[in-house]
C-alpha positions as CSV (number, residue, x, y, z in Angstrom):
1,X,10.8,-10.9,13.7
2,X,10.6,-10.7,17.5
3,X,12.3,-8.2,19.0
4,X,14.0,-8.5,22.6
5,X,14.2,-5.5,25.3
6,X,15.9,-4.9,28.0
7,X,13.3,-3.3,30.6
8,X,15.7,-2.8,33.4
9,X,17.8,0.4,32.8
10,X,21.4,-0.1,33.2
11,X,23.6,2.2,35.1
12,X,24.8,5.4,33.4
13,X,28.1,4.0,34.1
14,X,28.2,1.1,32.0
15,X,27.6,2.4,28.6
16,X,28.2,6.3,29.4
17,X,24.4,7.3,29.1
18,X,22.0,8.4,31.4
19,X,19.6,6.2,32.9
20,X,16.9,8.8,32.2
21,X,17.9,8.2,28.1
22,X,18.1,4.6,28.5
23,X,14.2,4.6,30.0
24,X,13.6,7.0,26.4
25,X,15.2,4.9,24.2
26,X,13.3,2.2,25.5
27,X,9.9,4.1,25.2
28,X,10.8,5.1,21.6
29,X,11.6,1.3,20.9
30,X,8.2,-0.1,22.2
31,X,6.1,2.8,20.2
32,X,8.2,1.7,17.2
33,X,7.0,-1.8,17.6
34,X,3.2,-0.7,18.0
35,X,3.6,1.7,15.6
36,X,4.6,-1.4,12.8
37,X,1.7,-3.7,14.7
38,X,-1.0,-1.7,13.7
39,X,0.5,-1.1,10.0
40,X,0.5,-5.2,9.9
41,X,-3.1,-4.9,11.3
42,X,-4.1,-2.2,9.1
43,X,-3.0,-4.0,6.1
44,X,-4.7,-7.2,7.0
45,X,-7.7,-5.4,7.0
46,X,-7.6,-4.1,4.1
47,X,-6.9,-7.2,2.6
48,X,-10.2,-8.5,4.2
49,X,-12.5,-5.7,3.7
50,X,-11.3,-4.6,0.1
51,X,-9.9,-7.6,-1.7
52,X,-11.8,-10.5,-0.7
53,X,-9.5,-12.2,1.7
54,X,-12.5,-11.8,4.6
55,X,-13.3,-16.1,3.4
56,X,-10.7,-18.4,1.9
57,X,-13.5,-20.4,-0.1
58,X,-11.8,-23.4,-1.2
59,X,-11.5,-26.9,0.9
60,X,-7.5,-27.6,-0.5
61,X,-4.4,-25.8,1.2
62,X,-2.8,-25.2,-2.7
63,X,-5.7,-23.7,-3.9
64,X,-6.0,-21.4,-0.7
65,X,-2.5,-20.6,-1.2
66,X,-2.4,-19.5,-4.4
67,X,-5.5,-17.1,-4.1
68,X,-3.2,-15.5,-1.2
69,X,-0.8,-15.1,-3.9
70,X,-3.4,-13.5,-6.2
71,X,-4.8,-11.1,-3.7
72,X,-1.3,-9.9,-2.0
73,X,-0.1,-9.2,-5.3
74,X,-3.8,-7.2,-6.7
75,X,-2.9,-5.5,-3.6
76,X,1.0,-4.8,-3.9
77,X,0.1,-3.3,-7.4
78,X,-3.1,-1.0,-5.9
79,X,0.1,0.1,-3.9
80,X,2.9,0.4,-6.4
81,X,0.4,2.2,-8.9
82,X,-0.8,4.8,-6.4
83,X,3.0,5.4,-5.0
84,X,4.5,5.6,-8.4
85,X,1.5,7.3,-9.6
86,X,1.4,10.3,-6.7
87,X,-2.4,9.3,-7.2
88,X,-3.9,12.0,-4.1
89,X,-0.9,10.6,-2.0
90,X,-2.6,13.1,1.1
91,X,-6.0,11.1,0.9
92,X,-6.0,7.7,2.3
93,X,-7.1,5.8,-0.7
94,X,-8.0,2.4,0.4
95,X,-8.6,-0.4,-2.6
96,X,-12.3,-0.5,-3.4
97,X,-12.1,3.7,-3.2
98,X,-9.1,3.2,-5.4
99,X,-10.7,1.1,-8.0
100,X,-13.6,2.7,-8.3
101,X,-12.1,6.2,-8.8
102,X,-9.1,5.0,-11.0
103,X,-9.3,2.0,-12.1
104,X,-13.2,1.8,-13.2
105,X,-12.8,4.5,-15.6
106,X,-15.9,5.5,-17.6
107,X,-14.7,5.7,-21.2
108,X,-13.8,4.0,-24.7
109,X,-11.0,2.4,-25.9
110,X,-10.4,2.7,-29.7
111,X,-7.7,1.6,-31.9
112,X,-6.8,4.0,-34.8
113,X,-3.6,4.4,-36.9
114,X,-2.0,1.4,-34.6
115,X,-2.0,3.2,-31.3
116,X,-4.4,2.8,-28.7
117,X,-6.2,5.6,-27.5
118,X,-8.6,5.9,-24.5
119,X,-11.2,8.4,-24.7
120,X,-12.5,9.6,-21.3
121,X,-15.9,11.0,-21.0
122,X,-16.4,14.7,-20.2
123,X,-18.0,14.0,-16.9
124,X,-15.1,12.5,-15.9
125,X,-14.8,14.2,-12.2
126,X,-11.2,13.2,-11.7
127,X,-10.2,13.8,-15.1
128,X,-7.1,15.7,-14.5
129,X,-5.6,13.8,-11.7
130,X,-6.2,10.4,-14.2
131,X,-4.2,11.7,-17.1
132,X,-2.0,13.4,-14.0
133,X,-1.4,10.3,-12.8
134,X,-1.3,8.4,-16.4
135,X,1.7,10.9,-17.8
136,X,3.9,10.0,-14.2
137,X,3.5,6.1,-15.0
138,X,4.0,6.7,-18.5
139,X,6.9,8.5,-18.4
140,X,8.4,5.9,-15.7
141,X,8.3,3.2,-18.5
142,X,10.1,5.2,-20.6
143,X,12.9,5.7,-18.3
144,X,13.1,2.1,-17.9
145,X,12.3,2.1,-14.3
């Protein structure tokens, strides 16, 4: 979306303000602009560095196209999981760090009684923010959200 600005303040007769809050207005509209340039940029790069978007490998457009797909949407759900999650929502958890803390989880899957249970090893280091962050997803589902 490109976004037009007037750089030439108007007169404060003309719409009742000041030209002084004109000039501030436009200021606040330009930083708004960077501001959602360099979240474009950062998630580009993060797409590059941690999801292997840096080379599109294949020769076709449709098969470029549809690893996009795959990538965007490993990332979108990276995302959604650590939003809906509250997974360390201070840190600034970038995808490898994520996978490797969350979703690389040394442990055991069993299946006993029919339920599936996921036994975490004791040196687990994030063990409390996992099942933390496990109980908040969980109990989304439930709710139907």
């Amino acid at each position: 979306m490109v976004q037009h600005f007037e750089l030439r303040p108007r007169q404060g007769g003309e719409t009742g303000e000041s030209p002084s809050s004109v000039v501030a207005n436009l200021a606040h509209r330009v930083h708004l602009t960077r501001q959602t340039k360099a979240l474009v940029e950062s998630g580009v790069r993060e797409l590059k560095e941690n999801f292997g978007l840096e080379v599109l490998r294949k020769h076709q457009f449709m098969a470029n196209w549809a690893w996009l797909l795959i990538v965007v949407t490993a990332h979108n759900l990276v995302r959604l999981t650590q939003l809906l999650g509250r997974v360390e929502p201070d840190a600034d958890l970038r995808g490898k760090r994520f996978r490797y803390r969350y979703l690389i989880v040394p442990g055991l899957l069993v299946r006993t009684g029919r339920r599936l249970m996921l036994k975490l090893g004791e040196d687990y280091p994030l063990f409390d923010r996992f099942v933390a962050a496990h109980a908040r997803l969980c109990s989304l589902s439930a709710a139907g959200l």
